[in-house]
N, C-alpha and C positions, 0 to 999 in steps of 0.2 A: 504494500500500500504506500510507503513513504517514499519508493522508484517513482509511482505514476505522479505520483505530489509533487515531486521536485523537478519530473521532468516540466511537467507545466507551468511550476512555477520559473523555472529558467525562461522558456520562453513567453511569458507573461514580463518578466523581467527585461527581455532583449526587446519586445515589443516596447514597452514602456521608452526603456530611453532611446530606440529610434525617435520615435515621438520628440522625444526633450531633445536631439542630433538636429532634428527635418527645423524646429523652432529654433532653435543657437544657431543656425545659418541664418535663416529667412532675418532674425534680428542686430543680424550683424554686415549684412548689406551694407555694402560702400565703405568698411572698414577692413574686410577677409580678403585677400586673396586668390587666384588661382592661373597657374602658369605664369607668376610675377605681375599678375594684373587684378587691377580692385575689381570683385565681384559688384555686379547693381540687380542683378535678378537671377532668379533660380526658375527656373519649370522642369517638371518629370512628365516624360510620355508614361504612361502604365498602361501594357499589352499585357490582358491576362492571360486572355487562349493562349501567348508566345510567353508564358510564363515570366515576362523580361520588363526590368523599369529601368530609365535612360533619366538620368540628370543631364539639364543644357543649363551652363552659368552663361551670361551677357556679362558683357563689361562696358565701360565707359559708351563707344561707338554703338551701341545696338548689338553687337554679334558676339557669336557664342567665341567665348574661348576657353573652356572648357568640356567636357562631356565624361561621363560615365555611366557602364549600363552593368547590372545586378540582372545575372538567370537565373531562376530556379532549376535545381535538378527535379527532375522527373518524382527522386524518390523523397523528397519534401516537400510539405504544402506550403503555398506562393503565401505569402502576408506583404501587400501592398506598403506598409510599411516598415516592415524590415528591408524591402528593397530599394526603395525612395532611400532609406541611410545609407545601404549599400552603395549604391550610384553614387550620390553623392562624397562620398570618401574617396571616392574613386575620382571623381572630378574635382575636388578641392588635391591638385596637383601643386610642387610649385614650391619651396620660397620651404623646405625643409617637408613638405609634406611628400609623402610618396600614394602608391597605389594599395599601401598596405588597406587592408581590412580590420576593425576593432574587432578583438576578442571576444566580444560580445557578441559578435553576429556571428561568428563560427559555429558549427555543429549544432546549431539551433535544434531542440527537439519538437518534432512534429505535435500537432495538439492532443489533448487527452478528448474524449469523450464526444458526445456533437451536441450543436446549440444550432436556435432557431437564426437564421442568417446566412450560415456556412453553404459551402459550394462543397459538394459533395459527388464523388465518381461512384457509380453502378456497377456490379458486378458483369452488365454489358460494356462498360465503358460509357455510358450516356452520365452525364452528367445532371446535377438536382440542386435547387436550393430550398433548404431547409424551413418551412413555413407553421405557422401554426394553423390549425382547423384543418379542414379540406384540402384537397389538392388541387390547385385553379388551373395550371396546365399541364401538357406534357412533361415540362422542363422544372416542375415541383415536389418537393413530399414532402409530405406532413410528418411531424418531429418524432409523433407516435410508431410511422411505419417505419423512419430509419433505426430507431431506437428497437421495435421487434425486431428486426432484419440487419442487426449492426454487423455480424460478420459480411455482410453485401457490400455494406460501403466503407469510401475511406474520404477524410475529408479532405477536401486538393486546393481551398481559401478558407481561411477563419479571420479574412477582414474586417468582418464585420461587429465580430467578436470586441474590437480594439475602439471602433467609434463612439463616438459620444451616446451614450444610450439613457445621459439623466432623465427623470419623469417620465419614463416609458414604463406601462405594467405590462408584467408576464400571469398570461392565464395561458394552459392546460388542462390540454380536458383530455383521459385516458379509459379505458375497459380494464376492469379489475384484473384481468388475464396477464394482462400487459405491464402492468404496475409494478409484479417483479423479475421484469426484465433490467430495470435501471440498477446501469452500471458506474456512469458517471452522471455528476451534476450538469443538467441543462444550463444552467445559468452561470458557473464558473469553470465548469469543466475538471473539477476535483471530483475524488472516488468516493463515492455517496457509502454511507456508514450504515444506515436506518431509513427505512421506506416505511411510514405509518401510512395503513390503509383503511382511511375510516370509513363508514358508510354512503357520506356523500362527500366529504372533503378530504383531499390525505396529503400527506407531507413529507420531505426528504432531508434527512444530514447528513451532507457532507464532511472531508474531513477539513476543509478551509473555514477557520475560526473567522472570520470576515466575512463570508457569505451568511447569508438570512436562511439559507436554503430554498426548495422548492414546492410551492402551496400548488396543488391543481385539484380539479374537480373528476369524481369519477361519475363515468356514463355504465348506468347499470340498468340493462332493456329487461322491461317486464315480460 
């Protein structure tokens, strides 16, 4: 239990200070750097199907003089923002900097568990993102069926995982059947401890002392 903990808390950690990486550039505009020339703007292309994010710095004239692009391998899933810092370390070239990569982004561990957001591959290879309720297209499924069916999938984005998600509520709605299948927490992706299933409301602890855990309603047909 403490393996699957720590792997995601690593990369819950690597995500984080991307984040604090992608913000310490953008506010340091016209005083950084790169190939011996002041930085004035940053933009990142992000191609997800090409698994690849490309940082373009401008300088003083309008043009780029810099570039770096962050691939995902195949056998780790892409986070938009791990690769925006990647790129970007790659393109703050220059003046003592090199192509090195921070230690933090190395070896990054794939995520634990799935939440509703995630882009997730099928055992056909088709890809899904993770929704609550029903299934509204082809290219969806609902959190209940990946969660019975988890050896099917594997998650290949958990971008979503990382955005701003204050003031959003999480409601779940499950079949008592299904209820113990949870393996990991929905919500933070830690190894759920306790699945209480009560009559019509039932709840989850995980092993993250900072998660609230998971409150969902269970669907029981007369």
């Amino acid at each position: 239990m403490a393996d699957t903990k720590t792997k995601q808390e690593i990369r819950d950690k690597a995500v984080e200070q991307a984040k604090k990486d992608i913000t310490w550039a953008e506010e340091r505009l016209g005083r950084i750097r790169a190939n011996g020339e002041i930085a004035l703007r940053i933009e990142y292309v992000v191609n997800r199907k090409k698994r690849t994010v490309v940082s373009l710095i401008y300088g003083i004239d309008g043009e780029v003089i810099s570039r770096g692009i962050a691939k995902c391998s195949v056998l780790d899933c892409f986070n938009e923002y791990l690769g925006k810092a990647v790129a970007l370390s790659k393109a703050l070239v220059g003046d003592g900097n090199t192509y090195n990569v921070p230690d933090v982004y190395q070896n990054v561990p794939n995520p634990q568990g799935f939440r509703v957001g995630d882009i997730v591959k099928g055992s056909t290879g088709i890809e899904y993102e993770i929704i609550e309720g029903d299934q509204k297209n082809d290219y969806t499924s609902p959190l209940e069926i990946v969660i019975r069916n988890s050896e099917r999938f594997k998650v290949v984005d958990d971008t979503t995982r990382y955005k701003d998600t204050n003031n959003i509520r999480f409601k779940y709605v499950f079949r008592p059947a299904h209820v113990d299948a949870f393996e990991y927490c929905p919500r933070c992706g830690s190894e759920i401890i306790e699945v209480y299933p009560g009559d019509f409301v039932g709840h989850t602890t995980c092993m993250n002392e900072e998660c609230e855990g998971l409150s969902f309603e269970i669907w029981r047909e007369e």
